[in-house]
MARGUTOR-430837 format. One line per field, with one value per residue (C-alpha): z, y, x; residue number from 1; residue in one letter. Coordinates in steps of 0.1 Angstrom, whole numbers, always signed. Each point is the difference from the previous one (the first is absolute). Example, Ala and Ser with C-alpha at 12.3 -4.5 7.8 and 13.67 -1.06 7.14 Angstrom:
% MARGUTOR-430837
up <- (+78|-7) $
north <- (-45|+34) $
east <- (+123|+14) $
num <- (1|2) $
residu <- (A|S) $
This chain:
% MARGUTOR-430837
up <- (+114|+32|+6|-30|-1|-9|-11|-14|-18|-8|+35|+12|-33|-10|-21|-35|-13|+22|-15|-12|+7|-16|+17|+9|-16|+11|+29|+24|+15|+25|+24|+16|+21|-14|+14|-12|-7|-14|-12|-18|+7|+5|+8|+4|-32|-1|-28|-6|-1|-26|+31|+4|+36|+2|+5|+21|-16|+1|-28|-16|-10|-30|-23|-17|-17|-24|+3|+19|+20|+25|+24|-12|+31|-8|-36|+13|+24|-29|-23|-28|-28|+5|-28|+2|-22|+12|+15|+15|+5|-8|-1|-6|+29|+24|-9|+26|+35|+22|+27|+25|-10|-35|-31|-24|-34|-13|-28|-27|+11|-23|+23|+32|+7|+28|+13|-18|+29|+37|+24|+32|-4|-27|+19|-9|-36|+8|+28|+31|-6|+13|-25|-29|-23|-8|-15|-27|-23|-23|+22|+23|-32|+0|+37|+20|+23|+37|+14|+35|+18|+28|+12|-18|-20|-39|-14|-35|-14|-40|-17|+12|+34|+21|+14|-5|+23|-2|-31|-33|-34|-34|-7|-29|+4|-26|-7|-8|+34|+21|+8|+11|-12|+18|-14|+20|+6|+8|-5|-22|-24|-6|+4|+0|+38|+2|+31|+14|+34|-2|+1|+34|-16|-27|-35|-20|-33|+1|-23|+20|+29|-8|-13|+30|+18|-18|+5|+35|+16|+37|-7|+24|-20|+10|-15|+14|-2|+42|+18|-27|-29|+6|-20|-11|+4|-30|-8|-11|+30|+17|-28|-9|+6|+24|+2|+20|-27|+16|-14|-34|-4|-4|-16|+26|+26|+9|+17|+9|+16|-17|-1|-34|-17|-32|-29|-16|-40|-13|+29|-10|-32|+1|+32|-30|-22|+28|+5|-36|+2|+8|+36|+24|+28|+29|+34|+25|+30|+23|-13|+7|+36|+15|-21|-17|-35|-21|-35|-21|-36|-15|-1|-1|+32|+34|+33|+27|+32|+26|+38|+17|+2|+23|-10|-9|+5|-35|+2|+36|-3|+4|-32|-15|-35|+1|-21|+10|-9|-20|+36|+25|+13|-8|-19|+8|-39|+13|+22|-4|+8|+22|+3|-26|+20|+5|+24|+13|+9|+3|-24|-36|-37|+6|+35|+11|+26|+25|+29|+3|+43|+7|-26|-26|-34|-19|-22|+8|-25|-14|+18|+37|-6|-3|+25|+22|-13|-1|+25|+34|+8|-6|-14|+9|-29|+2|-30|-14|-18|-17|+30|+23|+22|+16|+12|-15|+23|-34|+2|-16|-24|-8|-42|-26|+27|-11|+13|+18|+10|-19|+28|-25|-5|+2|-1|-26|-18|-28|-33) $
north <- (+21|-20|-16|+9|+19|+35|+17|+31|+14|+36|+8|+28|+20|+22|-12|+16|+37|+16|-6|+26|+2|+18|+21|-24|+7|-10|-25|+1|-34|-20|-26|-28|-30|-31|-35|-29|-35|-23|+23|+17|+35|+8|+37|+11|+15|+18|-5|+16|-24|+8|+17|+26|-18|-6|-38|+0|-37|-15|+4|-19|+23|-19|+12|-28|-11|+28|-19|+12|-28|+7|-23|-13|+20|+33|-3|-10|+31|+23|-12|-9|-20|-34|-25|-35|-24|-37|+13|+36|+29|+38|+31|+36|+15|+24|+36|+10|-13|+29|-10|+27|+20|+4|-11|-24|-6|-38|+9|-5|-36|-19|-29|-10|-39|-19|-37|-24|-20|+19|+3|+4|+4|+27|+21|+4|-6|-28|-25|+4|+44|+20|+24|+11|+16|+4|+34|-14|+18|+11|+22|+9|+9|+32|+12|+1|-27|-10|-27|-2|-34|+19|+15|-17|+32|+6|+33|+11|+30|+14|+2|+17|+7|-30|+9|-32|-11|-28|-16|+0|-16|+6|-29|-13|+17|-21|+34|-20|-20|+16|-30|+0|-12|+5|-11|-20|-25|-35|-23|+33|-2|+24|-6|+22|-13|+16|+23|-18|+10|-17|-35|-13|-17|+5|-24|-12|-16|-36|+0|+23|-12|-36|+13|+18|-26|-24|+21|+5|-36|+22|+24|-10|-7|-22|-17|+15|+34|+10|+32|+30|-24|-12|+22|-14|-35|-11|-39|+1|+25|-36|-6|+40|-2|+31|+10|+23|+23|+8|+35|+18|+38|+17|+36|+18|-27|-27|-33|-31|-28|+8|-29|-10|-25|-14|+16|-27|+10|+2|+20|+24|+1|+18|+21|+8|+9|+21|+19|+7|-6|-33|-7|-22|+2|+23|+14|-2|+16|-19|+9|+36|+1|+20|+27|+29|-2|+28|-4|+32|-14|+32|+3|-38|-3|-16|+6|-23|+14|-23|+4|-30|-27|-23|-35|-9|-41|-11|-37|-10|-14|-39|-13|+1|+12|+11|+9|+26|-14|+23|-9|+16|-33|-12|-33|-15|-3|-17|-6|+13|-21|+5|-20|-30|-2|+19|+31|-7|-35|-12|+24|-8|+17|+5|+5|+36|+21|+12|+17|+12|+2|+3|+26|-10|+9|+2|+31|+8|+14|-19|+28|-5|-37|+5|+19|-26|-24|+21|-3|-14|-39|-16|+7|-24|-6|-9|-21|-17|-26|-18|+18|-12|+30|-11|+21|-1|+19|+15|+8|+31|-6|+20|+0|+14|+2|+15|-20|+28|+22|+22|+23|+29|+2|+28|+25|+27|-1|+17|-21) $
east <- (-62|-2|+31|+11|+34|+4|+28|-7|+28|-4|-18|+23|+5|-21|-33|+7|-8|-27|-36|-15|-28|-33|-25|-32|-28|-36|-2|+25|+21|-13|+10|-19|+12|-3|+0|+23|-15|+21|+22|-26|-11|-30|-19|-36|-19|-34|-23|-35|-30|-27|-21|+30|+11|+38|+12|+35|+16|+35|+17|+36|+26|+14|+26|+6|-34|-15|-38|-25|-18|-31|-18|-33|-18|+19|-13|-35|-1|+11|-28|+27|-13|+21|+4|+16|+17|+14|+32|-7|-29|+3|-16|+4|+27|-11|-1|+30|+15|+13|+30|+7|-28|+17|-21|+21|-20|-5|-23|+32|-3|-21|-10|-2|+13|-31|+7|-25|-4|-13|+33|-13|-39|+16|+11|+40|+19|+19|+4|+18|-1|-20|+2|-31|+19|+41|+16|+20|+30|-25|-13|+32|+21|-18|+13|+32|+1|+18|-2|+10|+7|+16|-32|-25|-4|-19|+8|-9|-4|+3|+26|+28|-15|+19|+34|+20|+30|+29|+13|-15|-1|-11|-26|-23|-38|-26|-16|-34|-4|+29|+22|+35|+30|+35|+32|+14|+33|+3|+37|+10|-26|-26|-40|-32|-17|-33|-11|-30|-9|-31|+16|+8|+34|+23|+3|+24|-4|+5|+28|+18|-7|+12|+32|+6|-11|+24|+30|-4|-10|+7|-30|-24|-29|-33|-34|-32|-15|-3|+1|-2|+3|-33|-16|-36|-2|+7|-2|+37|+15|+8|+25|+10|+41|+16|+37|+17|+20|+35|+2|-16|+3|-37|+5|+20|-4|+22|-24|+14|-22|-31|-20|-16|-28|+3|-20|-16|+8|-39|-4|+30|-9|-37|+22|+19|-25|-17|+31|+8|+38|+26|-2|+19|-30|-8|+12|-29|-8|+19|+36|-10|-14|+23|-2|-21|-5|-9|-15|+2|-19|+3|+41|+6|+19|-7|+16|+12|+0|+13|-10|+10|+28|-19|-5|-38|-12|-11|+4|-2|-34|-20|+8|-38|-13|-35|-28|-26|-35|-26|-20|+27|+13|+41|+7|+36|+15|+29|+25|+40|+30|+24|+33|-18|-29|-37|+7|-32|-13|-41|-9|-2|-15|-37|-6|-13|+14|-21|+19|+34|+11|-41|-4|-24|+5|-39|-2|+41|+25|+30|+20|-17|+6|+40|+3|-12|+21|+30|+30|+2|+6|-31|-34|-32|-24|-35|-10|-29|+0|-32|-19|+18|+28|+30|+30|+37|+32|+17|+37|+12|+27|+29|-5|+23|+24|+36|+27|+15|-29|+24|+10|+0|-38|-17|+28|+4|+34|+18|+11) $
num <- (1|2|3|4|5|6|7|8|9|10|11|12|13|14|15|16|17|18|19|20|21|22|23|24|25|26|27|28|29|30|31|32|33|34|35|36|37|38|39|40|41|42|43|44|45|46|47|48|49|50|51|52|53|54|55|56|57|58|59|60|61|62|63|64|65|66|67|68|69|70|71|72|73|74|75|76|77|78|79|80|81|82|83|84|85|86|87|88|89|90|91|92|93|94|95|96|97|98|99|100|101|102|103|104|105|106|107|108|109|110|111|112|113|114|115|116|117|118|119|120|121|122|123|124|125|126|127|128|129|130|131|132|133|134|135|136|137|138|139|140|141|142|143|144|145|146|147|148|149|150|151|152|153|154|155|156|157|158|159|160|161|162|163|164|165|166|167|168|169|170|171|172|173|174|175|176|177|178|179|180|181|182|183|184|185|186|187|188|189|190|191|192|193|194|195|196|197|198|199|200|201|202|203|204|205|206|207|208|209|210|211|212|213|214|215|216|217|218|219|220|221|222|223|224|225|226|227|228|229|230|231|232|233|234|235|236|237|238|239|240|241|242|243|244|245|246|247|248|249|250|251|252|253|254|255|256|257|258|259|260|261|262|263|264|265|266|267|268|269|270|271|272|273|274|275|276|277|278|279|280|281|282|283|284|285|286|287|288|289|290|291|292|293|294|295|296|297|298|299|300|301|302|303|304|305|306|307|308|309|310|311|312|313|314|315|316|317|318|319|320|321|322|323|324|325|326|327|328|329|330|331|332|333|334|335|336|337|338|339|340|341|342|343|344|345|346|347|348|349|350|351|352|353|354|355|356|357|358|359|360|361|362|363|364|365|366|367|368|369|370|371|372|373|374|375|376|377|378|379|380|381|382|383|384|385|386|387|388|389|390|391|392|393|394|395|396|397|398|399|400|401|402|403|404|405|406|407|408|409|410|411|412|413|414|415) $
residu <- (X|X|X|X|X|X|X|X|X|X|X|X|X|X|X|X|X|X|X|X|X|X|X|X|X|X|X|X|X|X|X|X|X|X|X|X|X|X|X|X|X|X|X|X|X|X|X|X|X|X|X|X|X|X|X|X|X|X|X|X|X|X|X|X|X|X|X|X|X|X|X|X|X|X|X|X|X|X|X|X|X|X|X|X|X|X|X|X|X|X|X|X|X|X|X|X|X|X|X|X|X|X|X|X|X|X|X|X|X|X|X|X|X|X|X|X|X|X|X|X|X|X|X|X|X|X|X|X|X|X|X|X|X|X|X|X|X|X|X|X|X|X|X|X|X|X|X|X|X|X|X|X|X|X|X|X|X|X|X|X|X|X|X|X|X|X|X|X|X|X|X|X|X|X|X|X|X|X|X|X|X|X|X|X|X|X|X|X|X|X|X|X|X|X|X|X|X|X|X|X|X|X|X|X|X|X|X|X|X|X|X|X|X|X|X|X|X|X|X|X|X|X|X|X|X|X|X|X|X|X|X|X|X|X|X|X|X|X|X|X|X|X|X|X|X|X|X|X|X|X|X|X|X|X|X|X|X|X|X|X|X|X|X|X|X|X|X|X|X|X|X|X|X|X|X|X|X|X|X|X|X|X|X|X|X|X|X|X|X|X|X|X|X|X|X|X|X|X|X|X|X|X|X|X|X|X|X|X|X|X|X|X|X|X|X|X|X|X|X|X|X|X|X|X|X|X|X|X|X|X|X|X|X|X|X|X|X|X|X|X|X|X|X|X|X|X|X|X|X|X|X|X|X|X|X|X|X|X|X|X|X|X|X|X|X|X|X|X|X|X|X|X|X|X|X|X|X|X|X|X|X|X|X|X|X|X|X|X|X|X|X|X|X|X|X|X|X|X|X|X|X|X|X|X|X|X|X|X|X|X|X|X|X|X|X) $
């Protein structure tokens, strides 16, 4: 959640009836570490190639996407038989992944989702990832799941094998492609918000976020999609609208500060469609960093497990919005105000950046890139521009910052 504030109502009393829970048949739970890029998760999988060697690849844990999508290599190195149309490639999926030594079965899936265009001589599934495959809901529905920010932690298991801590919820499980719904509260009315721990940021609809917006002109809010709302590079992220949401109750939590984009409406409506009931939009990964979420598909009910009260830099950051190019280098989208004028000067829409302090950024990930442009005083940018580099001293900006810093972040509270 990253300077967003938590107050988690609930966090002292006891977490509901104790689960019961069922003996475990076949494989047993396992748990891996797992590395967080851009908010994302991501673990190592083993696949078998067609000469029976195992391939060790990086893999994005996504919950909230039921597709299965591969990287043009991965599909080449499996011998899958790939077919193309003007907007995407596919091909049979791989028999099985195994994480942890445990075998997890793909073969209900009846496709597998390849880039048309090479990313990176091929070799991942999107720009700026490192990642050849994702796990998507389809797939984790089937398993208890924990998700540890804490310790960087993936633990799943069958059904009924995880022990779950903290508070819990009742949620909404799409029983076809396993995504999650959670009731949740905002200005005392009711919404579904989807669980989506695969996004780096949290959505709103754009109706409700212009009415929220118009009610509450002191809600910091900005233009410009920076630090973990700079999500792929889109060519409208310089436009995408964020607000700081003063307080909205998610299931059994109780969040305030959560930053949140805009969800343009034909984007909401085929998210919508996907998710097979009315939605308001999603909470991402950042509102949750602080704690460990458990996902139990088969009862309907996750967990929220909170571990730390320490405040996490979301939006301290050089005001930049970037694109990772299908050739590993970064495009600069945009630039974000600050105070009615560009946060950064020298730069502007078009120009590629290089270097960030001395570190160049060829073949990086969206997530490596923040980081370097996260916190601190000043950041200086390499960029090129029609061949030609120069350097730029970037101030880092205090965005979507609360008038207050409200003091109160951060600590866990009883309604």
């Amino acid at each position: 959640m990253g300077f967003a504030v938590i107050f988690l109502a609930l966090a002292l009393l006891p977490s509901g009836p104790a689960r019961k829970e069922s003996p475990a048949a076949g494989p047993k739970p396992v748990t891996v570490p797992f590395s967080l890029d851009h908010n994302r998760i991501v673990v190592d999988v083993t696949l078998a190639l067609p000469d029976g060697s195992l391939r060790r690849i990086p893999a994005w844990v996504d919950n909230g996407n039921p597709d299965l999508y591969l990287s043009r290599r991965l599909a080449s190195q499996l011998n899958l038989n790939v077919t193309c149309d003007d907007k995407i490639c596919s091909s049979p999926p791989p028999s099985e992944i195994a994480i942890g030594g445990m075998k997890i079965s793909l073969a209900e899936l009846k496709q597998a989702k390849i880039p048309l265009k090479p990313v990176v001589a091929d070799a991942v599934m999107a720009p700026g990832m490192t990642v050849q495959i994702n796990i998507p809901s389809s797939v984790l529905r089937h398993y208890d799941v924990l998700i540890d920010y804490l310790e960087r932690k993936l633990t799943m298991g069958p059904p009924g094998s995880l022990k779950f801590n903290g508070v819990n919820s009742k949620v909404g499980v799409n029983r076809e492609n396993g995504l999650l719904q959670v009731t949740s509260e905002i200005e005392n009315k009711k919404y579904n918000l989807a669980l989506d721990l695969g996004s780096p940021i949290s959505f709103l609809s754009q109706e409700l976020f212009d009415k929220l917006a118009a009610a509450h002109p002191e809600w910091p809010r900005m233009t410009g999609a920076v630090g973990p709302a700079n999500m792929w590079g889109l060519p409208d992220e310089p436009q995408w609208q964020l607000m700081r949401v003063d307080r909205l109750q998610y299931g059994p939590l109780h969040l305030s500060g959560v930053p949140f984009v805009a969800f343009p409406q034909e984007v909401l409506a085929r998210f919508e469609k996907r998710a097979g009931v009315a939605t308001a939009g999603l909470l991402g990964a950042e509102a949750l960093l602080n704690y460990r979420v458990g996902l139990d598909y088969a009862r309907s009910m996750v967990y929220f497990d909170i571990g730390r009260l320490s405040n996490l830099p979301d939006f301290d950051v050089v005001g930049l919005v970037l694109r990772p190019d299908d050739d590993g280098s970064f495009t600069i989208l945009g630039v974000a105000d600050c105070d009615g004028k560009p946060s950064v000067g020298e730069v502007q829409a078009g120009d590629r950046l290089v270097a960030v302090d001395g570190t160049g950024l060829a073949n990086s990930t969206m997530g490596s890139v923040w980081s370097l442009l996260l916190g601190g005083k000043e950041h200086t940018l390499t960029v090129e521009r029609s061949g030609r580099q120069f350097t730029v001293v970037a101030p880092v900006k205090h965005f979507l910052a609360e008038e207050s810093e409200n003091n109160s972040r951060g600590k866990s509270n009883k309604d």
